[in-house]
N, C-alpha and C positions, 0 to 999 in steps of 0.2 A: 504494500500500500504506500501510496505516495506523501511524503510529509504535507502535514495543514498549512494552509495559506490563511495571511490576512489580508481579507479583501477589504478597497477604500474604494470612495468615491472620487475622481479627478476631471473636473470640466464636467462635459457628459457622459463620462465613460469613469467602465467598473476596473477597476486595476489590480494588484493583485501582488506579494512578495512573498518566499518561503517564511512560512513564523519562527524559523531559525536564524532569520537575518533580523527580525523588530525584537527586542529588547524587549520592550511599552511601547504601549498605545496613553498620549499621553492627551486631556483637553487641552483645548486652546488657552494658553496663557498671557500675560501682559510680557513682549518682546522689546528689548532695547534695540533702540535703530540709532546707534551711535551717527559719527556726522563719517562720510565716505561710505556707508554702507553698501557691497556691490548690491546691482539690481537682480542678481539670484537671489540670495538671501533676504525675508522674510524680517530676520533679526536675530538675534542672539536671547539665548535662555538662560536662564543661570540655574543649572541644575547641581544640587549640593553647592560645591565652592569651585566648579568647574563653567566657564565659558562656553555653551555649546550652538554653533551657525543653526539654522530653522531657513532651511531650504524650499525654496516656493516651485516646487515640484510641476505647477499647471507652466511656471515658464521656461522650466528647463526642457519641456514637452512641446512650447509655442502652443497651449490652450490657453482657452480665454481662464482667469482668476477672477473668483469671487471671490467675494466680502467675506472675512471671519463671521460667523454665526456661532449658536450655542451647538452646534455639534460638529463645528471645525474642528479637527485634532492634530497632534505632531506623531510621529513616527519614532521614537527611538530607535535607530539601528542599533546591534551590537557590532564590538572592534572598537579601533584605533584608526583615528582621532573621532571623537562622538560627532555623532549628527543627528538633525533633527530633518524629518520630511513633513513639509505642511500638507495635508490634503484640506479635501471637502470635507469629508465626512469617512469615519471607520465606520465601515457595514459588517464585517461577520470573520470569527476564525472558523475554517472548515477544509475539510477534504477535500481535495479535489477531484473532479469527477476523472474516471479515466480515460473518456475519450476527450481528445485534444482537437481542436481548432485550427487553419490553415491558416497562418496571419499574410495581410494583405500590407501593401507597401503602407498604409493611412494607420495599419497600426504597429510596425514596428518598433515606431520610436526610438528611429533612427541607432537602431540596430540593439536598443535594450529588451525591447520584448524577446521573451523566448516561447514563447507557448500562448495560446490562446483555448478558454474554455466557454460552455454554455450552463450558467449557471440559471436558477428560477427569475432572478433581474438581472438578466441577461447578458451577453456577451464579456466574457474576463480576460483582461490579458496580465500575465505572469510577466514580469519584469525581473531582470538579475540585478541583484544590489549592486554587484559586482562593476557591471558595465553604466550605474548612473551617473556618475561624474565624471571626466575626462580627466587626465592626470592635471592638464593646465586649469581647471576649474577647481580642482582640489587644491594646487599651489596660490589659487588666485586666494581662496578661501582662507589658506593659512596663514599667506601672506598680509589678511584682514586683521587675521584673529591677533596675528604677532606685533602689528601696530595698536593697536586695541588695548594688550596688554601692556603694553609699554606707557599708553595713555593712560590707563585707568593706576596704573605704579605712580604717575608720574602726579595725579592727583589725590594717591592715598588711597585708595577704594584697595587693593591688594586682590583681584578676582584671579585665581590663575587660568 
């Protein structure tokens, strides 16, 4: 049997990651949007006494993004360095069904989709954690976080 998935809601469409890769499913929280903030990121969370990016998932896709509401939520991945992924809305952890879906070029997502399913709200695509950031989006990310902290040193705040 195939490990569970946790399925989100992203733009119009059901999305979908191994539950071995989400840590938490976390609500929507108040996010600092320091000044330079790239336009991936969402904002930064302070989770424990750690710094952690909040990734706007609909624009690393090019969907359209909505509005935080009361059941926008973040993503915890598990690993190094933490992330967060903003979606719309967390729909369900569950099995995935075992017949798989042909993905069409509209839903590759630019080559993160691996698998596509039919779930009861319909159509799922399986995304690899693995392949959502580009190595250069990750250094731009760090590259944030390591001015960030140096700022917030630099004002007393002490956040690592």
């Amino acid at each position: 049997m195939a490990a569970p998935l946790v399925v989100f809601a992203l733009a119009d469409r059901l999305c979908a990651l191994p539950a071995d890769a989400v840590a938490q499913i976390l609500p929507m929280m108040d996010l600092a949007r320091p000044p330079g903030l790239p336009p991936l990121l969402a904002g930064i969370a302070v989770l424990g006494r750690t710094a952690v990016p909040a990734v706007r998932l609909a624009r690393l896709f090019d969907l359209p993004e909505r509005p935080a509401t009361a059941g926008t939520a973040l993503l915890q991945l598990r690993g190094e360095p933490p992330r967060l992924l903003l979606v719309d809305r967390a729909v369900a952890v569950l099995e995935p069904p075992e017949a798989r879906l042909p993905l069409t070029q509209e839903t590759t997502f630019a080559g993160v989709a691996v698998a596509g399913f039919a779930l009861p709200q319909g159509t799922c695509i399986l995304l690899d954690p693995a392949r959502l950031l580009l190595r250069e989006e990750e250094r731009r990310i760090d590259a944030f976080l390591a001015l960030e902290r140096e700022r917030l040193a630099r004002a007393g705040a002490g956040v690592p």
